[in-house]
PyMOL Python script that loads the backbone (N, CA, C, O; Angstrom):
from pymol import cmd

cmd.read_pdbstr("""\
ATOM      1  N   UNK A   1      -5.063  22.169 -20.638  1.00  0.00           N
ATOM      2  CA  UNK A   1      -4.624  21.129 -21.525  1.00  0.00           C
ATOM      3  C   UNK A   1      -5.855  20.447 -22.120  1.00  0.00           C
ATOM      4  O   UNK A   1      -6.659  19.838 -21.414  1.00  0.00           O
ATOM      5  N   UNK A   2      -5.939  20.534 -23.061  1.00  0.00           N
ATOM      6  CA  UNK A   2      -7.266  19.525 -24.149  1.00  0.00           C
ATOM      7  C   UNK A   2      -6.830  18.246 -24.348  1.00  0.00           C
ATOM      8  O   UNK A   2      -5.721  17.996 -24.818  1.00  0.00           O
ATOM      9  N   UNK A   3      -7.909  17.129 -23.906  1.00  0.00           N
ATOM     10  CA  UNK A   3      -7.767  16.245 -23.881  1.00  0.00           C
ATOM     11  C   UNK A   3      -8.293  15.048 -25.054  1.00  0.00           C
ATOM     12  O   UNK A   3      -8.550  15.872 -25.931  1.00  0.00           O
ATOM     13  N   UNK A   4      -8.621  13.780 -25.669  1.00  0.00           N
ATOM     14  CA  UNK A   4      -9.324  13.555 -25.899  1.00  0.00           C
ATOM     15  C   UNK A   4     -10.189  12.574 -25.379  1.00  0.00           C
ATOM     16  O   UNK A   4     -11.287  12.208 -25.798  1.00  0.00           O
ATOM     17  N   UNK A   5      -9.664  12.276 -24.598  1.00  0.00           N
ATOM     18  CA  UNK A   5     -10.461  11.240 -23.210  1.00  0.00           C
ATOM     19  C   UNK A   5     -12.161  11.568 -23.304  1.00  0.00           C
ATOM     20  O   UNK A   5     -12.560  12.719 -23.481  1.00  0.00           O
ATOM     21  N   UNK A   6     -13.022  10.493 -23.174  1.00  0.00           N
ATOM     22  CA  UNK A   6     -14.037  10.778 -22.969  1.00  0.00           C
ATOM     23  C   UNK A   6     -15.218  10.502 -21.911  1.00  0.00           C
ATOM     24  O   UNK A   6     -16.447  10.526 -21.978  1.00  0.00           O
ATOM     25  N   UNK A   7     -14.284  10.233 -20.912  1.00  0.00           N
ATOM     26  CA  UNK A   7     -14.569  10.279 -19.684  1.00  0.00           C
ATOM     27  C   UNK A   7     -13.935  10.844 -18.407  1.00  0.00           C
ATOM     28  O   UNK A   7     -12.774  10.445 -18.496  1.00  0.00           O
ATOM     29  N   UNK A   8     -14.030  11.503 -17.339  1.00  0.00           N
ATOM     30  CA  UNK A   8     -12.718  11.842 -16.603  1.00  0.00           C
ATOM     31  C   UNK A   8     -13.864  12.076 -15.494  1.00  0.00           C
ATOM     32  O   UNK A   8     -14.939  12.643 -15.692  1.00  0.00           O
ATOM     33  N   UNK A   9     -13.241  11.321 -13.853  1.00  0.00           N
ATOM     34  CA  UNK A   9     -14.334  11.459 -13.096  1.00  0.00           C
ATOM     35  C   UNK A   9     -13.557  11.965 -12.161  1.00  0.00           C
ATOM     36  O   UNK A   9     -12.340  11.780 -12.182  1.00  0.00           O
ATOM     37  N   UNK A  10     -14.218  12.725 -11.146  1.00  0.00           N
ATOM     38  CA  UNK A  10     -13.408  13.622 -10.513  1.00  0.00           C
ATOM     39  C   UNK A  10     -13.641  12.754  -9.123  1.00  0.00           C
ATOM     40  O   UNK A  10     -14.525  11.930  -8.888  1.00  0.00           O
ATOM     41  N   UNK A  11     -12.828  13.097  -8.489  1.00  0.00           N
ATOM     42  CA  UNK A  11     -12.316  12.499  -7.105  1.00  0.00           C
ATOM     43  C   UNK A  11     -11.398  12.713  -6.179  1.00  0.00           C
ATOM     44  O   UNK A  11     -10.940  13.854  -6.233  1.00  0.00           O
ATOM     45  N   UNK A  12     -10.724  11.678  -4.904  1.00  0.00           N
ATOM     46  CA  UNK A  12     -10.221  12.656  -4.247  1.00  0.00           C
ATOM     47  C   UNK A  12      -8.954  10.998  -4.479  1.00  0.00           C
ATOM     48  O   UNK A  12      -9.326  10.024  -5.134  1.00  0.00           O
ATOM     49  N   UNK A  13      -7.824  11.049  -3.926  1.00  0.00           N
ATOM     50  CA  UNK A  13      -6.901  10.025  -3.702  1.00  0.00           C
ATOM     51  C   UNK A  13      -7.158   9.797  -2.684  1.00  0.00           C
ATOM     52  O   UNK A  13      -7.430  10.620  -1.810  1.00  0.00           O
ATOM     53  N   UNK A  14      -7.114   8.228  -2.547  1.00  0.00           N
ATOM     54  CA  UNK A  14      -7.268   7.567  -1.110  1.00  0.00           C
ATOM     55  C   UNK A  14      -6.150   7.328  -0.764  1.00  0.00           C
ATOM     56  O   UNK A  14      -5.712   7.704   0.323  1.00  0.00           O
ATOM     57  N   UNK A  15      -5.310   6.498  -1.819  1.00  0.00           N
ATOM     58  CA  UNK A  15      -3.940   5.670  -1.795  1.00  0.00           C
ATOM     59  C   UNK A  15      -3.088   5.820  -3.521  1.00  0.00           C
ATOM     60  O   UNK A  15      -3.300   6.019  -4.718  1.00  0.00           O
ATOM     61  N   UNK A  16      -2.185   5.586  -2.647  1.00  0.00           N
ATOM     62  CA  UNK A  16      -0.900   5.491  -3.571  1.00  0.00           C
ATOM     63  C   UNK A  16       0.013   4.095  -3.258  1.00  0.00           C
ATOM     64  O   UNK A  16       0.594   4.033  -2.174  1.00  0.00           O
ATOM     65  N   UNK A  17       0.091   3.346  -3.903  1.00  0.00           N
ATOM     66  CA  UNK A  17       0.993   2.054  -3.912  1.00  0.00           C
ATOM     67  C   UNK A  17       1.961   2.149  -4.770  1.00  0.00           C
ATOM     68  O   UNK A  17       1.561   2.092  -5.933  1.00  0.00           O
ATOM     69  N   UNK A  18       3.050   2.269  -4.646  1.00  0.00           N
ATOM     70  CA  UNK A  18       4.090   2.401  -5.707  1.00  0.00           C
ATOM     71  C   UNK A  18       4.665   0.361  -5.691  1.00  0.00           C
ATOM     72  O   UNK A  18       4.719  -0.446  -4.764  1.00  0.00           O
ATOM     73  N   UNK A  19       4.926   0.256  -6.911  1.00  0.00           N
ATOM     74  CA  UNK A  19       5.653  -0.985  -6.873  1.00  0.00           C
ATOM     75  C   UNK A  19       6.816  -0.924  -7.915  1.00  0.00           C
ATOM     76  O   UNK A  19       7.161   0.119  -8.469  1.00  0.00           O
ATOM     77  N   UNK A  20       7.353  -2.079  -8.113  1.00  0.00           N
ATOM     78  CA  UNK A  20       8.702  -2.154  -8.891  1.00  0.00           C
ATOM     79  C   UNK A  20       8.788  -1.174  -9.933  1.00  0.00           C
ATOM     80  O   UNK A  20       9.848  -0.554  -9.843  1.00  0.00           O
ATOM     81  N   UNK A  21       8.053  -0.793 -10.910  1.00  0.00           N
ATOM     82  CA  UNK A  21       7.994  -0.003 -12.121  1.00  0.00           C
ATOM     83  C   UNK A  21       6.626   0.719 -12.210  1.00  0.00           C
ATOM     84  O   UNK A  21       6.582   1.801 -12.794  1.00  0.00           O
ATOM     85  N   UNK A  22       5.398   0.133 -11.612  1.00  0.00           N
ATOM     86  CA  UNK A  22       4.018   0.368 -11.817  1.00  0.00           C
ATOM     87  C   UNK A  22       3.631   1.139 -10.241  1.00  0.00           C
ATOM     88  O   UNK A  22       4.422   1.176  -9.298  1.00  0.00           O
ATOM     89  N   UNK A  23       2.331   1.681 -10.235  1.00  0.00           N
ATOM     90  CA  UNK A  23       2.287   2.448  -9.270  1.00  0.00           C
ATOM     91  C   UNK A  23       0.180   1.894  -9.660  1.00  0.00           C
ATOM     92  O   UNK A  23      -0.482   1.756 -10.688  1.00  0.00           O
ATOM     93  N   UNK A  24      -0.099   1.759  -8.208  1.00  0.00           N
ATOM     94  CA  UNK A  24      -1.817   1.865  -8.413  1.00  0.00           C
ATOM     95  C   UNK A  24      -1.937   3.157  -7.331  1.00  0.00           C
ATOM     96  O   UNK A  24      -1.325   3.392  -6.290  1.00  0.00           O
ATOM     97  N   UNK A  25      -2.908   3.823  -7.983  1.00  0.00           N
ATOM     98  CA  UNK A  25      -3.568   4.979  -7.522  1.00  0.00           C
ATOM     99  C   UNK A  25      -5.150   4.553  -7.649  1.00  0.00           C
ATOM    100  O   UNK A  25      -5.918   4.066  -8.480  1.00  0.00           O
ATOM    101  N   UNK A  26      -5.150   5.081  -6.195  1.00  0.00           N
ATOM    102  CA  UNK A  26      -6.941   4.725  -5.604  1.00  0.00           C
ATOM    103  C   UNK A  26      -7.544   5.636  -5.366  1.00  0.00           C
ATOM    104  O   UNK A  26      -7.241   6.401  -4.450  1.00  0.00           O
ATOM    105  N   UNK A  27      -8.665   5.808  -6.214  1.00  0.00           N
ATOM    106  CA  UNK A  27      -9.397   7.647  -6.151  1.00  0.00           C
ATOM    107  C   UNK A  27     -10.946   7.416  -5.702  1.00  0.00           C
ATOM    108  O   UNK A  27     -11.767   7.148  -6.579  1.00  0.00           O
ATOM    109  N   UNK A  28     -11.306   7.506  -4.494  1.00  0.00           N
ATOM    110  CA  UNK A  28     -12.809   7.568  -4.453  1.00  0.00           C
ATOM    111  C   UNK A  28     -13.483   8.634  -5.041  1.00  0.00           C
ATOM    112  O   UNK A  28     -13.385   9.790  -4.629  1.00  0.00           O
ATOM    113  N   UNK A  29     -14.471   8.136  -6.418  1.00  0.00           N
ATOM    114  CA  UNK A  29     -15.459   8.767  -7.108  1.00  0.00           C
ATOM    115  C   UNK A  29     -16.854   8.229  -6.257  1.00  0.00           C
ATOM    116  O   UNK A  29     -17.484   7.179  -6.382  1.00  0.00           O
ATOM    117  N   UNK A  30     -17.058   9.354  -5.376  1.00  0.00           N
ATOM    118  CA  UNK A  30     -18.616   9.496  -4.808  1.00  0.00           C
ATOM    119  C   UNK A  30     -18.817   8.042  -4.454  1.00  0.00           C
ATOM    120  O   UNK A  30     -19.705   7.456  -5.074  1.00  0.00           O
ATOM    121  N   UNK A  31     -17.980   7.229  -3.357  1.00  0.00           N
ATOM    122  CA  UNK A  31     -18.286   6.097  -2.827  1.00  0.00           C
ATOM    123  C   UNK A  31     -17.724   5.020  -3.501  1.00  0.00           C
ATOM    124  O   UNK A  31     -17.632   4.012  -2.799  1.00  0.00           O
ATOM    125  N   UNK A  32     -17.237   4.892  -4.869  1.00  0.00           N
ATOM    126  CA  UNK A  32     -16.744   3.809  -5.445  1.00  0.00           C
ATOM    127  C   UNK A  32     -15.707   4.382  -6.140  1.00  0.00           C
ATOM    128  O   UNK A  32     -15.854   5.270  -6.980  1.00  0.00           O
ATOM    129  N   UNK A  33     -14.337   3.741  -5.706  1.00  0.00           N
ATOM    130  CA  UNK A  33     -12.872   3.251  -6.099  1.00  0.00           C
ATOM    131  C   UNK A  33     -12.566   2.673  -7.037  1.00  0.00           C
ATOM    132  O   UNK A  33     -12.444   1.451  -7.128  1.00  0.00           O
ATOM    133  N   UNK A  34     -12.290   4.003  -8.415  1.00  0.00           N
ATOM    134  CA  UNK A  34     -11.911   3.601  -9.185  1.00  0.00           C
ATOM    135  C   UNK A  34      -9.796   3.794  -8.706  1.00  0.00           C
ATOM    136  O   UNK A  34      -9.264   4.633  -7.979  1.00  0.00           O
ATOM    137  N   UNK A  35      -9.190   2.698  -9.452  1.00  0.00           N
ATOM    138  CA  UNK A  35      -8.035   2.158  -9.567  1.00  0.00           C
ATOM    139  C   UNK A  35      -7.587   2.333 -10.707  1.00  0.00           C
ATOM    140  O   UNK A  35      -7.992   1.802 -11.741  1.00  0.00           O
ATOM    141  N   UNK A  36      -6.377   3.398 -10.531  1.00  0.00           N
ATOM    142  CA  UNK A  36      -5.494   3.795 -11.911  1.00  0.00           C
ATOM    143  C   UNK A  36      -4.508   3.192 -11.990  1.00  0.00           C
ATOM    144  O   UNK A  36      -3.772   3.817 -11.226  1.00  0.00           O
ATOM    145  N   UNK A  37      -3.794   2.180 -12.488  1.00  0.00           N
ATOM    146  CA  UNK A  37      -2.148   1.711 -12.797  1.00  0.00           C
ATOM    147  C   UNK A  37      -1.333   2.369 -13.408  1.00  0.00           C
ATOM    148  O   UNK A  37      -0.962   1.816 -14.443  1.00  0.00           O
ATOM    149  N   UNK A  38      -0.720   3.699 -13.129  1.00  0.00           N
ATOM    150  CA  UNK A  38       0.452   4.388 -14.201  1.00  0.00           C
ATOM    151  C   UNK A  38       1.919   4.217 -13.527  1.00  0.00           C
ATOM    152  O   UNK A  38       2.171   3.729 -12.425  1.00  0.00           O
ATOM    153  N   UNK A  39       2.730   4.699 -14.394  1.00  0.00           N
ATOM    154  CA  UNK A  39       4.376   4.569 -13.875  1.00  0.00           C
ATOM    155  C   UNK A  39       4.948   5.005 -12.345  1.00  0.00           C
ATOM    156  O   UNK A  39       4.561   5.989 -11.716  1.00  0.00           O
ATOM    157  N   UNK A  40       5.592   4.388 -12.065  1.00  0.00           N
ATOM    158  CA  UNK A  40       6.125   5.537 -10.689  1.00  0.00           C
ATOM    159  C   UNK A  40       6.396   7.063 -10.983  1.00  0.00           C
ATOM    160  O   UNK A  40       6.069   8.061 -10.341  1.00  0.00           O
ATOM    161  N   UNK A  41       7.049   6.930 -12.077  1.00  0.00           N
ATOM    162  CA  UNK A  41       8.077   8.159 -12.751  1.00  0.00           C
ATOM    163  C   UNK A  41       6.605   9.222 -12.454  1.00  0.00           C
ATOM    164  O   UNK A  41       6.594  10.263 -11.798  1.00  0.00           O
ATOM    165  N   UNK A  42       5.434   8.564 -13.171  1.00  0.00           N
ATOM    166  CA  UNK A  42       3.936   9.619 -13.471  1.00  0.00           C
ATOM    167  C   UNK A  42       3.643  10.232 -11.872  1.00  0.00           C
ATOM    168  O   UNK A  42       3.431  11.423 -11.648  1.00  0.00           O
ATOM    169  N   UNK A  43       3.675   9.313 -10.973  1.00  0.00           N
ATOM    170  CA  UNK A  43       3.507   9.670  -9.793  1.00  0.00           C
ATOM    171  C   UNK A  43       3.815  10.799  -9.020  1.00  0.00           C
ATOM    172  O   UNK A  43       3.122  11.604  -8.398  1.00  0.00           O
ATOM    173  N   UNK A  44       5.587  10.605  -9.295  1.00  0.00           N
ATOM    174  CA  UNK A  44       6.084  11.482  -9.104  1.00  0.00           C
ATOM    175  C   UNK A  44       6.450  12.537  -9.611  1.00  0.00           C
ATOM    176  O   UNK A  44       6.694  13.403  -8.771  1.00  0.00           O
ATOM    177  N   UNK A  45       6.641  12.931 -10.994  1.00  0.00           N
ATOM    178  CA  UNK A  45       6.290  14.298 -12.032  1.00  0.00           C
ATOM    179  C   UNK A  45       4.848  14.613 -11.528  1.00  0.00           C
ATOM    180  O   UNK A  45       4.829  15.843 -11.585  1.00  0.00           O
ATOM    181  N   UNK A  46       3.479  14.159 -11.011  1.00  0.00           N
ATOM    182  CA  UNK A  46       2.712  14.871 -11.339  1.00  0.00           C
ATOM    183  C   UNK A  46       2.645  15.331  -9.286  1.00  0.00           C
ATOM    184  O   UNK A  46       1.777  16.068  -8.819  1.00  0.00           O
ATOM    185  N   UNK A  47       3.417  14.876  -8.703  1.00  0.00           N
ATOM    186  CA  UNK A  47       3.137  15.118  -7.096  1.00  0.00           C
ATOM    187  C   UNK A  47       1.810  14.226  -6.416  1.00  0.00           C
ATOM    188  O   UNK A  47       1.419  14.621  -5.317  1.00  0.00           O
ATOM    189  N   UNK A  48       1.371  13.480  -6.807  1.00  0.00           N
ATOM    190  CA  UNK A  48       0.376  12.339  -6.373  1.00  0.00           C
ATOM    191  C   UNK A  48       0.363  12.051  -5.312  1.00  0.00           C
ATOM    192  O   UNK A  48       1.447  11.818  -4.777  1.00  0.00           O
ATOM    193  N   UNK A  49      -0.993  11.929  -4.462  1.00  0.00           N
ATOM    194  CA  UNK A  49      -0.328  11.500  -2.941  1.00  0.00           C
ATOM    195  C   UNK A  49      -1.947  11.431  -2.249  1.00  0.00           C
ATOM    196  O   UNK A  49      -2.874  11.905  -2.906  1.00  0.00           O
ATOM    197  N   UNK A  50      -2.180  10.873  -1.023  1.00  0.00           N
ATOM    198  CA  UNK A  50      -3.511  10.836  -0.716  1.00  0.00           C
ATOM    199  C   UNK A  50      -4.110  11.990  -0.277  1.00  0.00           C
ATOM    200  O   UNK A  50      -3.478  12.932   0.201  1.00  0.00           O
ATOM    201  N   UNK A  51      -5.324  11.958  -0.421  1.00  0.00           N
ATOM    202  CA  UNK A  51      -5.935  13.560   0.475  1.00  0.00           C
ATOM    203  C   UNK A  51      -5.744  14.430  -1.110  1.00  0.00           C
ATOM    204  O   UNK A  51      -6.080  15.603  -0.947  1.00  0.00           O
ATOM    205  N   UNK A  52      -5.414  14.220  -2.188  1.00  0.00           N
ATOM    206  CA  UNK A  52      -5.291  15.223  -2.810  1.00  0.00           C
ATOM    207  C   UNK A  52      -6.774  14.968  -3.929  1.00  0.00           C
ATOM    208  O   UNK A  52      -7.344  13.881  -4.019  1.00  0.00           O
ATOM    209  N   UNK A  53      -7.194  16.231  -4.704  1.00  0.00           N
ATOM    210  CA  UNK A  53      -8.014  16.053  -5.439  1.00  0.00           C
ATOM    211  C   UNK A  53      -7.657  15.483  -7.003  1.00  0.00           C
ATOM    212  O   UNK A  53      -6.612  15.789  -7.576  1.00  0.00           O
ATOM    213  N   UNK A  54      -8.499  14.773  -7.483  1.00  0.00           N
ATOM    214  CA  UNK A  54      -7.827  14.207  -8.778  1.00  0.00           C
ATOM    215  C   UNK A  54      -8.766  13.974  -9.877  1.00  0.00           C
ATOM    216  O   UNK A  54      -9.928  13.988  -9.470  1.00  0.00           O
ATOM    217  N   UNK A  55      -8.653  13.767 -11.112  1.00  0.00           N
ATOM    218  CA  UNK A  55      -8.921  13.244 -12.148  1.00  0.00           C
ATOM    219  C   UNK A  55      -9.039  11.804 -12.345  1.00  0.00           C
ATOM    220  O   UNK A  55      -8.042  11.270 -11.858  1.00  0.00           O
ATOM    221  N   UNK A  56      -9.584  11.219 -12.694  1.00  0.00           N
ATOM    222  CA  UNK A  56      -9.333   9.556 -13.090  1.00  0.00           C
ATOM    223  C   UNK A  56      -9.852   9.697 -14.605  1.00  0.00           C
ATOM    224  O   UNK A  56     -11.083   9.709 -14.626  1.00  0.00           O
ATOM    225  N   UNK A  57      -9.363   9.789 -15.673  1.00  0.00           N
ATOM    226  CA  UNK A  57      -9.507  10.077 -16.988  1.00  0.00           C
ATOM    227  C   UNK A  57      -8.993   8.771 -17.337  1.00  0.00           C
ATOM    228  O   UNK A  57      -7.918   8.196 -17.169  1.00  0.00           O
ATOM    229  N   UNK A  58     -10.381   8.412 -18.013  1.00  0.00           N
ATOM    230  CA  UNK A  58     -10.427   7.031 -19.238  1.00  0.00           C
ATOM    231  C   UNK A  58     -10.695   6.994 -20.545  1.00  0.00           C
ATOM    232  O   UNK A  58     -11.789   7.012 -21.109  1.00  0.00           O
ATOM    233  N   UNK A  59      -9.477   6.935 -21.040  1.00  0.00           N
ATOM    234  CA  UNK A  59      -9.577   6.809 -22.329  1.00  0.00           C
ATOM    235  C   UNK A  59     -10.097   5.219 -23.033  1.00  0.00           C
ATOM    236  O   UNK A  59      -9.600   4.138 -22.716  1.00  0.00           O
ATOM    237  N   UNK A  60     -11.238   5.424 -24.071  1.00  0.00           N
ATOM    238  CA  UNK A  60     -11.599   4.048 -24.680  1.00  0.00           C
ATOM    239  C   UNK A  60     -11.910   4.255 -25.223  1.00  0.00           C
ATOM    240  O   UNK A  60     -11.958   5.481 -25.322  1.00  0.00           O
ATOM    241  N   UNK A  61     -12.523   3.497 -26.283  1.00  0.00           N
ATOM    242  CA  UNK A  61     -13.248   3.117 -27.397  1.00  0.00           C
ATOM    243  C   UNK A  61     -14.317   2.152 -26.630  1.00  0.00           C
ATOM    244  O   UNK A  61     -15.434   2.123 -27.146  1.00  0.00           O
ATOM    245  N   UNK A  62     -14.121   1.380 -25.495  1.00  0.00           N
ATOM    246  CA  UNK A  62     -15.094   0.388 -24.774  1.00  0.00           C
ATOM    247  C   UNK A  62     -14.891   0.173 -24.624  1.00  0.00           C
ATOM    248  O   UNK A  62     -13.865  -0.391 -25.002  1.00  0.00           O
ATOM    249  N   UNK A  63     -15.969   0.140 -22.849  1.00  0.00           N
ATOM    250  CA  UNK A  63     -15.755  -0.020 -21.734  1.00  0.00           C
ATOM    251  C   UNK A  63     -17.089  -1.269 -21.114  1.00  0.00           C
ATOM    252  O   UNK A  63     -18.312  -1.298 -20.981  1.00  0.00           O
ATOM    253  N   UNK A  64     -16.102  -2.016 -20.922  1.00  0.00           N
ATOM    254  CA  UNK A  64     -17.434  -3.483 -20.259  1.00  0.00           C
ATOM    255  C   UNK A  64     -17.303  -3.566 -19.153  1.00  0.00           C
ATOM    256  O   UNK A  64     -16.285  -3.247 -18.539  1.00  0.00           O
ATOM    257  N   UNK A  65     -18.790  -4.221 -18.465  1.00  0.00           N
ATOM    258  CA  UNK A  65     -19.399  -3.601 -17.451  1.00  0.00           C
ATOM    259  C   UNK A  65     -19.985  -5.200 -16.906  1.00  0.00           C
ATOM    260  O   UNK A  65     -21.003  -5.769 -17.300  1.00  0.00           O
ATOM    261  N   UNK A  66     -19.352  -5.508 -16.260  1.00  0.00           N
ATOM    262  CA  UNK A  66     -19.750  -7.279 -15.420  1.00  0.00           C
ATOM    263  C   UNK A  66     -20.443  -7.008 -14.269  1.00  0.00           C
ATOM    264  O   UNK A  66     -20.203  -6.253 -13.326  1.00  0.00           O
ATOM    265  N   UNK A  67     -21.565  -7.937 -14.572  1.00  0.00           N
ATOM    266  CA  UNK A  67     -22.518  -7.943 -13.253  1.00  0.00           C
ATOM    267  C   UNK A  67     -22.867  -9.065 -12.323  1.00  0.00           C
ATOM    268  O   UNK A  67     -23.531  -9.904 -12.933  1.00  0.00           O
ATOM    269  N   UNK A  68     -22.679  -9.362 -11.168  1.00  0.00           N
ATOM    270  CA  UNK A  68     -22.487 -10.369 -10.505  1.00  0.00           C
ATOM    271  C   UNK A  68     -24.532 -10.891 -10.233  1.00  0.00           C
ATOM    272  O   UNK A  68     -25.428 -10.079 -10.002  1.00  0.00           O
ATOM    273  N   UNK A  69     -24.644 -11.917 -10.324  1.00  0.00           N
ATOM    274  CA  UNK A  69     -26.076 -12.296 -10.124  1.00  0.00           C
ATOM    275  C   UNK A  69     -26.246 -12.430  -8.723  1.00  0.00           C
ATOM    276  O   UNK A  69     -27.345 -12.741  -8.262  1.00  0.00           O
TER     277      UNK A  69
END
""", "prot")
cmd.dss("prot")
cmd.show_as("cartoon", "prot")
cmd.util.cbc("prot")
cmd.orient("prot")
């Protein structure tokens, strides 16, 4: 599948939180947890679950970057 995303970091699932309509998915990329928010419905059409290998694909135009002093 061709994408146009221009970022996509590969990783593994830590967690899956499903809630009322929204679902967070937690993917450790090489020590730091990036956090996806998609549908339940996505969750479950795509088989999501921890221990599995994954994608975290970000789509933007820009992306800001806060740094704590």
């Amino acid at each position: 599948m061709k994408i146009t995303a221009r970022n996509r970091l590969k990783g593994k699932i830590v967690e899956v939180i499903l809630g009322a309509t929204t679902a967070h998915v937690r993917i450790d990329v090489g020590g730091s947890i990036v956090t996806a928010a998609i549908t339940n419905d996505a969750v479950n059409e795509l088989g999501l679950a921890a221990g599995q290998e994954a994608y975290a694909v970000i789509k933007a135009s820009d992306v800001m970057v806060a740094v704590d002093d």
